[in-house]
C-alpha positions as CSV (number, residue, x, y, z in Angstrom):
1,X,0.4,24.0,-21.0
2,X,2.7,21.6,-22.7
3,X,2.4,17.8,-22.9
4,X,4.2,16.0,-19.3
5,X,4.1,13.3,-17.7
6,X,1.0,12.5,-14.7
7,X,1.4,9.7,-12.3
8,X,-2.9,9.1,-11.3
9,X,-2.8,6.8,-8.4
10,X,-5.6,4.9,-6.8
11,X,-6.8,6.2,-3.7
12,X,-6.8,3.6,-1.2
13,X,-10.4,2.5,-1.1
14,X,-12.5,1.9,2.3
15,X,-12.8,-1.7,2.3
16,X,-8.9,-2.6,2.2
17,X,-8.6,-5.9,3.4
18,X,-6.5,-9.1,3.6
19,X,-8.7,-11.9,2.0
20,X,-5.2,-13.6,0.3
21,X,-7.1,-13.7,-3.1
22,X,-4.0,-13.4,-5.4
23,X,-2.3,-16.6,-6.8
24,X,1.1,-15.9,-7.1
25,X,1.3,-12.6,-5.1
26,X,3.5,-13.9,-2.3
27,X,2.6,-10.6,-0.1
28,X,-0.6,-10.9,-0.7
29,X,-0.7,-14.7,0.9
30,X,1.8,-14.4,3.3
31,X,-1.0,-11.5,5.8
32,X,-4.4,-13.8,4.1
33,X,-6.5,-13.3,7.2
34,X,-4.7,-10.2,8.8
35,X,-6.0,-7.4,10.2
36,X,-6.0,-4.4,7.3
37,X,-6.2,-0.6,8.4
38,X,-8.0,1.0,5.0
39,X,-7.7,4.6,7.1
40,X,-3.8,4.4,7.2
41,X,-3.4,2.5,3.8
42,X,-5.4,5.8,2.4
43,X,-3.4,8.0,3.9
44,X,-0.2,6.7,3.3
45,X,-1.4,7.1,-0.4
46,X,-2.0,10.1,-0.1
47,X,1.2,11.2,1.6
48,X,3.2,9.0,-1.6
49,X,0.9,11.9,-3.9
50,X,2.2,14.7,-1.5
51,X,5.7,14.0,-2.1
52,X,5.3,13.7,-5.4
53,X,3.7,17.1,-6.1
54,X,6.7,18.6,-3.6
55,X,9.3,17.0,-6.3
56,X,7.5,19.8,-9.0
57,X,5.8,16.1,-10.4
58,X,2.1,16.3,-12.6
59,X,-0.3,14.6,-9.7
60,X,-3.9,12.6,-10.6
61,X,-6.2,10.6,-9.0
62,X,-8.9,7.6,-9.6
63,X,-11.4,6.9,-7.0
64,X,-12.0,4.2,-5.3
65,X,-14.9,1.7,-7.0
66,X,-18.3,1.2,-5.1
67,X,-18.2,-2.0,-2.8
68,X,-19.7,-4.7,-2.4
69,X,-20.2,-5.0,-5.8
70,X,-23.6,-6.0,-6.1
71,X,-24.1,-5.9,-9.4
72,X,-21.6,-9.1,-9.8
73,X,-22.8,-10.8,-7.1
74,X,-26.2,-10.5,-8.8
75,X,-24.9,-11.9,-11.8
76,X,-23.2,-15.3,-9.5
77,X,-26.6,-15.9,-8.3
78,X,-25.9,-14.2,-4.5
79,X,-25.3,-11.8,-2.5
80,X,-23.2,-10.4,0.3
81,X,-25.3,-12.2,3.3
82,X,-25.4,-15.3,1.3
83,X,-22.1,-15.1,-0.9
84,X,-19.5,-17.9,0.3
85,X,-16.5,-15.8,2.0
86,X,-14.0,-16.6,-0.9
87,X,-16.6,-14.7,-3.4
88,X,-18.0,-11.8,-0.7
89,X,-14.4,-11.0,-0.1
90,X,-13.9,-10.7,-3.8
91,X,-16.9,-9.0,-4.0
92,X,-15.7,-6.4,-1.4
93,X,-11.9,-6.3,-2.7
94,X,-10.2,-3.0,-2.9
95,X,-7.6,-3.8,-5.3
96,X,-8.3,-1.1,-8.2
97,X,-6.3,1.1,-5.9
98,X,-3.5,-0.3,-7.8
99,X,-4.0,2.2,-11.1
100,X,-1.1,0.5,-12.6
101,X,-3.9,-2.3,-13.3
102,X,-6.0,0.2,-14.8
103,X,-5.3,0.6,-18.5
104,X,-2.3,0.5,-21.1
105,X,-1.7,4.1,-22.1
106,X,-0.2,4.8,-25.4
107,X,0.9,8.9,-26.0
108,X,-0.1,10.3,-29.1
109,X,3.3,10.4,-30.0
110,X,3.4,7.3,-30.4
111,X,0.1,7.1,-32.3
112,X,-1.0,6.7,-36.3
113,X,-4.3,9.1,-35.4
114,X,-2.4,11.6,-32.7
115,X,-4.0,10.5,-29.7
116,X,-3.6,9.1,-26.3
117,X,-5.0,5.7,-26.5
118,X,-6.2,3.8,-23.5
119,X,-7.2,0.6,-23.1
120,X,-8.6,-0.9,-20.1
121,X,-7.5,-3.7,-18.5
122,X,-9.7,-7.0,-18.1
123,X,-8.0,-8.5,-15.5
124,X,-9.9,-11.8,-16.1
125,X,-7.0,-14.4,-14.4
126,X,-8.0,-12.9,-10.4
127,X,-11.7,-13.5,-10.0
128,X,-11.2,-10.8,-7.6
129,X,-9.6,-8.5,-9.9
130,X,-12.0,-9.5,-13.2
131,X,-15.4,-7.4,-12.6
132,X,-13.2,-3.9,-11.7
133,X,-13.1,-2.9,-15.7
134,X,-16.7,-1.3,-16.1
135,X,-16.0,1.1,-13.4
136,X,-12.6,1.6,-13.9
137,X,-13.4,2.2,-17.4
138,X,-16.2,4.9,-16.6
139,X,-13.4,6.8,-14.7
140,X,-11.2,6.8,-17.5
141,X,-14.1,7.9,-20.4
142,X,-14.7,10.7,-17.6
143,X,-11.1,11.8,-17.1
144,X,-10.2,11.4,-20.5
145,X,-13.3,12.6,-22.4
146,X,-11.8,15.2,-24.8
147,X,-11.9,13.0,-28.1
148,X,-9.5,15.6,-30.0
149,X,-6.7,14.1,-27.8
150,X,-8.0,10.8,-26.2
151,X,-9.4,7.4,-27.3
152,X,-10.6,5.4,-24.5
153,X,-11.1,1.6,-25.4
154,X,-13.0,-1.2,-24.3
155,X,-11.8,-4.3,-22.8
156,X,-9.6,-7.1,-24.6
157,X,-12.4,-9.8,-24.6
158,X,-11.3,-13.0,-22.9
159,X,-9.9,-15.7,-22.1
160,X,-6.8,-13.2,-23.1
161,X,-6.0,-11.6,-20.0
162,X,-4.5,-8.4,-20.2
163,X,-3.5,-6.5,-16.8
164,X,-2.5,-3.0,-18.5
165,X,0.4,-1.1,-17.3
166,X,1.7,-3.2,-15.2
167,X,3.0,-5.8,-18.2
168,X,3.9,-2.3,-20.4
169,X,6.9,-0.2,-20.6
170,X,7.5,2.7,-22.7
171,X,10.8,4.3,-23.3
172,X,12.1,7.6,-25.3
173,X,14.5,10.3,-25.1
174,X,11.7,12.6,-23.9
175,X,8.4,11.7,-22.4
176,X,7.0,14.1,-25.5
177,X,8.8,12.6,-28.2
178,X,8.2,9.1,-30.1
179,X,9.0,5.7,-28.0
180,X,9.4,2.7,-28.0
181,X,7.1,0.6,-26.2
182,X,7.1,-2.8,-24.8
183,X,4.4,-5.1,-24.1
184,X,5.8,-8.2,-21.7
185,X,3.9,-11.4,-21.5
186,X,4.3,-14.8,-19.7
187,X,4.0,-18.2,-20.8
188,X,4.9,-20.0,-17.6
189,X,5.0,-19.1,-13.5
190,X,5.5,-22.4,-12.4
191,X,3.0,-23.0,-9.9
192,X,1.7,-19.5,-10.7
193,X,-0.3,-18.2,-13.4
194,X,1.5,-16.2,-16.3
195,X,-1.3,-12.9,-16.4
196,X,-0.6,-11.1,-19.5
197,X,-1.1,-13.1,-22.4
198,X,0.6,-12.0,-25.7
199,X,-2.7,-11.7,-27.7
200,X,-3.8,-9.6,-25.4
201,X,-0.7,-7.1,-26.0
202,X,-0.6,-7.6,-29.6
203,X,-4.2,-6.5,-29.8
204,X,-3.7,-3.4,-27.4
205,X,-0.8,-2.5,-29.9
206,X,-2.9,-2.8,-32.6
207,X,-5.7,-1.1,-31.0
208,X,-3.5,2.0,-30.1
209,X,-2.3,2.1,-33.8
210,X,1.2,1.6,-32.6
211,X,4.3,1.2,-35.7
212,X,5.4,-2.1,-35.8
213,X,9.0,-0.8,-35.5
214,X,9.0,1.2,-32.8
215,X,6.9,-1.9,-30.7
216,X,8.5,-4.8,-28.9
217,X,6.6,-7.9,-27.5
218,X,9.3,-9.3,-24.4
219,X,8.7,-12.7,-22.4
220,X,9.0,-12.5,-19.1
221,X,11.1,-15.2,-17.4
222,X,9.8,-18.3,-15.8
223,X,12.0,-18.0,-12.8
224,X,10.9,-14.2,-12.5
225,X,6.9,-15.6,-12.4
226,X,7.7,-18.5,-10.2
227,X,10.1,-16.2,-7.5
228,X,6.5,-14.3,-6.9
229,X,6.7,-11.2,-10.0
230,X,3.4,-11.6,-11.0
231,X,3.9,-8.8,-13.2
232,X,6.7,-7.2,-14.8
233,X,7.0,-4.1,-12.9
234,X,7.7,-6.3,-10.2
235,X,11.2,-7.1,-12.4
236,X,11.8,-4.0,-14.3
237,X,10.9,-0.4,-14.6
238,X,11.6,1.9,-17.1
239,X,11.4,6.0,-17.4
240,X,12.5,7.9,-20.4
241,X,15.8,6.5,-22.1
242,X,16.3,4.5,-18.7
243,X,15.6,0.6,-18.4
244,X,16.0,-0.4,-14.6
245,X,15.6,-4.0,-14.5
246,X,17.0,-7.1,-12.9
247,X,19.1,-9.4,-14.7
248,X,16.5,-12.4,-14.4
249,X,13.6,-10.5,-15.7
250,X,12.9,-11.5,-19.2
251,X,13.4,-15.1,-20.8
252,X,16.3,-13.4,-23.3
253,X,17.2,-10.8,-22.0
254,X,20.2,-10.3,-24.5
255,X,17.7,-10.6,-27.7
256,X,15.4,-8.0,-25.7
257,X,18.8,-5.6,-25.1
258,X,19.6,-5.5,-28.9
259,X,16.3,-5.0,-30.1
260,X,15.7,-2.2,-27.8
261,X,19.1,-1.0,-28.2
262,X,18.2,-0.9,-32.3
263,X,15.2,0.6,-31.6
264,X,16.5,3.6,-29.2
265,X,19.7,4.2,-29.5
266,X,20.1,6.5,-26.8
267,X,19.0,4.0,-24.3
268,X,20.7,3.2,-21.0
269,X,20.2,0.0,-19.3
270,X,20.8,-0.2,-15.7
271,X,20.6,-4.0,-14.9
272,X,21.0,-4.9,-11.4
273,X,23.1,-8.2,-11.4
274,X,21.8,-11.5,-9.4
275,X,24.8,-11.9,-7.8
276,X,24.4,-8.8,-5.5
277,X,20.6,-8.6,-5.7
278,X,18.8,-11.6,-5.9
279,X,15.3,-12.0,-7.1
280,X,13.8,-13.2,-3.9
281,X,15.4,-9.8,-2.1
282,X,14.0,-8.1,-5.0
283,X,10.8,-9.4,-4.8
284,X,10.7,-8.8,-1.0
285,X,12.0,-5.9,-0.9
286,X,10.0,-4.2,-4.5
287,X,12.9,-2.3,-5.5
288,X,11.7,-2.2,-8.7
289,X,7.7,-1.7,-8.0
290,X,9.1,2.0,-7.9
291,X,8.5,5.0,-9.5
292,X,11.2,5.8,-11.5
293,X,11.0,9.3,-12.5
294,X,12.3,12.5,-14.1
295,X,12.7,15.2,-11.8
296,X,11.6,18.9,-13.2
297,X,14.6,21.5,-13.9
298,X,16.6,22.3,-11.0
299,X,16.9,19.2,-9.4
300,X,20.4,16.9,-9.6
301,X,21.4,16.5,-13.3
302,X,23.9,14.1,-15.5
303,X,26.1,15.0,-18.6
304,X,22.6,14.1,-20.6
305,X,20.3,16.5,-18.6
306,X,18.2,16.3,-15.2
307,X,18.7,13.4,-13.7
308,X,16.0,10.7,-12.1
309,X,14.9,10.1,-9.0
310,X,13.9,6.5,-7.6
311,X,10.3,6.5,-5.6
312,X,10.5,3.2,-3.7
313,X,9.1,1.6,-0.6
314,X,10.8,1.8,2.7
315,X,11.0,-2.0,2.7
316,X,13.9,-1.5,0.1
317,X,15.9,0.0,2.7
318,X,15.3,-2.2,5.2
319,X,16.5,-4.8,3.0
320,X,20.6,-5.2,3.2
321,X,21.7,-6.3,0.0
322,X,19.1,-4.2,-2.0
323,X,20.0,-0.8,-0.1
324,X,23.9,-1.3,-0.4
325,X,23.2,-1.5,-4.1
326,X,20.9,1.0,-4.4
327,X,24.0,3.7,-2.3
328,X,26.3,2.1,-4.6
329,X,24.7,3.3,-7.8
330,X,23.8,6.6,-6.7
331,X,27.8,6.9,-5.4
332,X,29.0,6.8,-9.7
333,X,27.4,8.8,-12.2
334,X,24.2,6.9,-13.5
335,X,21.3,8.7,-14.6
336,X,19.2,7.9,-11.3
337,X,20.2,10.4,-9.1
338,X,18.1,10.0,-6.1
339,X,16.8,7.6,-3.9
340,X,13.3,8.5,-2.2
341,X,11.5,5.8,0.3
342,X,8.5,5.9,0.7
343,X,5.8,4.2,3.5
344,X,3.2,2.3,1.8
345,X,3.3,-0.5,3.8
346,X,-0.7,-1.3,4.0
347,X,-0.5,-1.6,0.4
348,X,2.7,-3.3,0.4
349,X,1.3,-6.4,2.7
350,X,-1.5,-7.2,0.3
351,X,1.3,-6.9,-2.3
352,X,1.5,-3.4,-4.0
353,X,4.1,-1.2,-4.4
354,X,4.7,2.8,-5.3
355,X,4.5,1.6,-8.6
356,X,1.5,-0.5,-8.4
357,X,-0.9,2.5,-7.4
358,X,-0.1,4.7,-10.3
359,X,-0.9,4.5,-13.7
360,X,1.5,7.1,-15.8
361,X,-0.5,9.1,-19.1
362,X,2.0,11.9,-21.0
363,X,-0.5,14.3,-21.9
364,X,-1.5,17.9,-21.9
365,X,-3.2,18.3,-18.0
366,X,-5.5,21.0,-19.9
367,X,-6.9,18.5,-21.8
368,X,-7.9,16.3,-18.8
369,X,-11.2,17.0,-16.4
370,X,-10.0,18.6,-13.6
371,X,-11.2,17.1,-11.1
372,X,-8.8,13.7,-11.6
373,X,-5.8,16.3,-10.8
374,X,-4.9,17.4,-7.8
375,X,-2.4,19.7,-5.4
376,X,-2.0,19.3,-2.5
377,X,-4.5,22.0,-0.7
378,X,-7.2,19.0,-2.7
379,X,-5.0,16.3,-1.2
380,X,-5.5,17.6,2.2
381,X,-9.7,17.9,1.9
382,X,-9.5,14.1,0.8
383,X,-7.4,13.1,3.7
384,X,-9.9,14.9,6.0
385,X,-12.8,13.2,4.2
386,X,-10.5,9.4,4.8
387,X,-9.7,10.4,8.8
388,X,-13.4,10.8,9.1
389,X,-15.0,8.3,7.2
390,X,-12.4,5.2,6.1
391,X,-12.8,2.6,8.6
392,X,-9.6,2.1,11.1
393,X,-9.5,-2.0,11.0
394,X,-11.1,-4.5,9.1
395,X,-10.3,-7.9,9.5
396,X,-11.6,-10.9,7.0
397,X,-14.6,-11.8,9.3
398,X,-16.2,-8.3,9.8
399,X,-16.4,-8.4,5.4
400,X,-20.2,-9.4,6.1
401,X,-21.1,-7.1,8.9
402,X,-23.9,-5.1,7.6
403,X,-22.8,-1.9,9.6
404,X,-19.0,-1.8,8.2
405,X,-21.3,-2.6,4.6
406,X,-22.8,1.1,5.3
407,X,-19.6,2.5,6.7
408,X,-18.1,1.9,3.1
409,X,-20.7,2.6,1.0
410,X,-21.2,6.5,2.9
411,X,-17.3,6.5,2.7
412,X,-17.3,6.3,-1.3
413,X,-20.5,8.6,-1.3
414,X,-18.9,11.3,0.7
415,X,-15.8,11.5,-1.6
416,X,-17.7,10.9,-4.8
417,X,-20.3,14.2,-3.8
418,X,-16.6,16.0,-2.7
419,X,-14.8,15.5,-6.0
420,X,-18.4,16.4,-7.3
421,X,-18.2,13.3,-9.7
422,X,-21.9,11.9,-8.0
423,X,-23.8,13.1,-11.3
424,X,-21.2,11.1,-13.4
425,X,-20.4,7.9,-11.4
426,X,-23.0,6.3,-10.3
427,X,-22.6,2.8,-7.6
């Protein structure tokens, strides 16, 4: 099998709830204290993964990570009974379902040594968010163990936070040739913090063994921060030789175009102007939280080849100015060809779009374990295993109820003995 490209999303974890615990994530605070339904967010996942597969896409998975975390409560001096509710619900928070939060993948491509280098990302700006790396990062030595075509790395120590793909783009005429890829950091958000430091990229670069040439470090705009795009694939998204971005998205934006431009000739920006989208609409709406992908032989083309299709959430649509741009592009001749909504709308209130729960590795699929990929036969046991055992409501309050505890923790057990990943991943 040749090297392609794999979207591994999150699966929605059992203890999805609205706690509010993201500074800066205006979903997030706008349900704080709503009632979440883990069940549906899971399967709504999983149907995003369905259609994927049913486009002729590459389809992973990671799993959800064991909760409470008890181990980092430990380490704060508590535990769930005791915790204050601020700390148990970060304790209990299901956010590593968004994969794009996982790691920074570089192909090997793009590589001095050959291999597809991930690092993992520290997170260490959300409390919430900060102890997820030493599981995450288990999942990814176990997916990605072959050492002839992977390096797995460690953690960019803090204080420089990194938040992994979400902050990265890559871009190339092919997923399997050399790219170009581009780290973007903040400086400012306003009220709201700036995650990705640009230490923290410039060490992942170097880390990956990445040529300075071929490697662009971007700021991301104040405005963009402070309008609620706490990361940059909030802004922008890129897929190939495609950059679909806003036209507030990066501090200079004209510097970035020419660099990129030098760097990739053959790339196409598609900029989506202010004046007909603006970025609260595109905030709201996560037009560009989408997947932005290539679609296998057969499907619409352009005068350069197959054409791309847009995954996005169904809130797009429902959003006026965003959808009458989106069927004006589609209307000319652009290289995205298709619009596809989606309904992810439990992972959408606590802020998350389709691009949020995947992270995206170009690889060879026979040099990854198995059981991280999936069709959808495997899709449908999992979503047997969530109708049974996910939880159908949580609300903030029940996060210490020592029975909905139990309920998670045989949720995750279940799964983990399904997958048979219990003799590898231990809670």
């Amino acid at each position: 099998m040749s090297v392609r490209e794999i979207n591994f999303d999150g699966i929605i974890g059992p203890s999805h709830n609205y706690a509010g615990l993201s500074l800066g994530n205006l979903a997030s605070a706008r349900n704080a204290g709503a009632v979440a339904h883990p069940r549906a967010a899971a399967l709504q996942g999983l149907e995003k993964m369905r259609g994927n597969i049913r486009l002729g896409l590459a389809q992973g998975i990671f799993l959800p990570q064991w909760r409470p975390d008890v181990a980092w409560l430990t380490k704060l001096g508590t535990d769930v009974g005791d915790a204050d509710p601020h700390i148990r619900a970060a304790a209990m928070s299901a956010s590593s379902m968004w994969a794009a939060n996982a790691a920074t993948v570089s192909p090997a491509s793009d590589t001095a040594d050959g291999r597809t280098h991930l690092t993992v990302a520290n997170l260490v700006t959300m409390p919430h968010r900060s102890h997820e790396w030493p599981q995450t990062l288990a999942q990814l030595r176990i997916a990605f163990s072959d050492a002839r075509a992977f390096s797995v790395h460690d953690p960019i120590p803090a204080p420089f936070g990194d938040e992994g793909a979400a902050n990265h783009m890559r871009l190339a005429e092919r997923h399997d040739q050399p790219g170009v890829e581009v780290f973007v950091y903040g400086r400012s958000g306003g009220a709201f913090p700036a995650r990705q430091h640009r230490e923290a990229s410039k060490a992942v670069a170097r880390i990956h063994g990445l040529n300075p040439a071929r490697t662009l470090f971007v700021e991301q705009s104040e405005a963009a921060i402070a309008a609620g795009a706490f990361h940059n694939d909030v802004v922008a998204v890129a897929n190939e030789r495609v950059l679909f971005t806003h036209e507030q998205a990066f501090a200079d934006k004209d510097a970035f175009y020419a660099d990129l431009r030098a760097a990739l000739p053959c790339v196409e920006i598609v900029e989506v102007p202010a004046s007909a989208v603006s970025l609260a609409d595109a905030i709201k709406s996560y037009l560009f939280n989408a997947q932005l992908v290539t679609l296998p032989d057969g499907g619409p083309s352009t005068s350069l080849g197959t054409g791309m299709a847009l995954i996005l959430p169904t809130e797009a649509r429902d959003t006026p100015a965003v959808w009458t741009w989106l069927e004006q592009m589609i209307a000319g001749n652009g290289p995205i060809r298709r619009i596809i909504p989606v309904d992810v709308r439990q992972s959408m209130a606590n802020g998350g779009g389709p691009a949020c729960l995947r992270l995206r590795v170009v690889a060879d699929p026979l040099d990854i374990d198995p059981r991280f990929l999936v069709d959808e036969a495997q899709l449908d046991n999992i979503a047997q295993i969530v109708s049974q055992y996910w939880p159908e409501s949580i609300a903030p309050q029940d996060l210490s109820d020592t029975r909905l505890i139990a309920r998670i923790e045989q949720s995750w057990l279940t799964l983990v003995d399904h997958l048979q990943l219990s003799g590898d991943l231990s809670p």
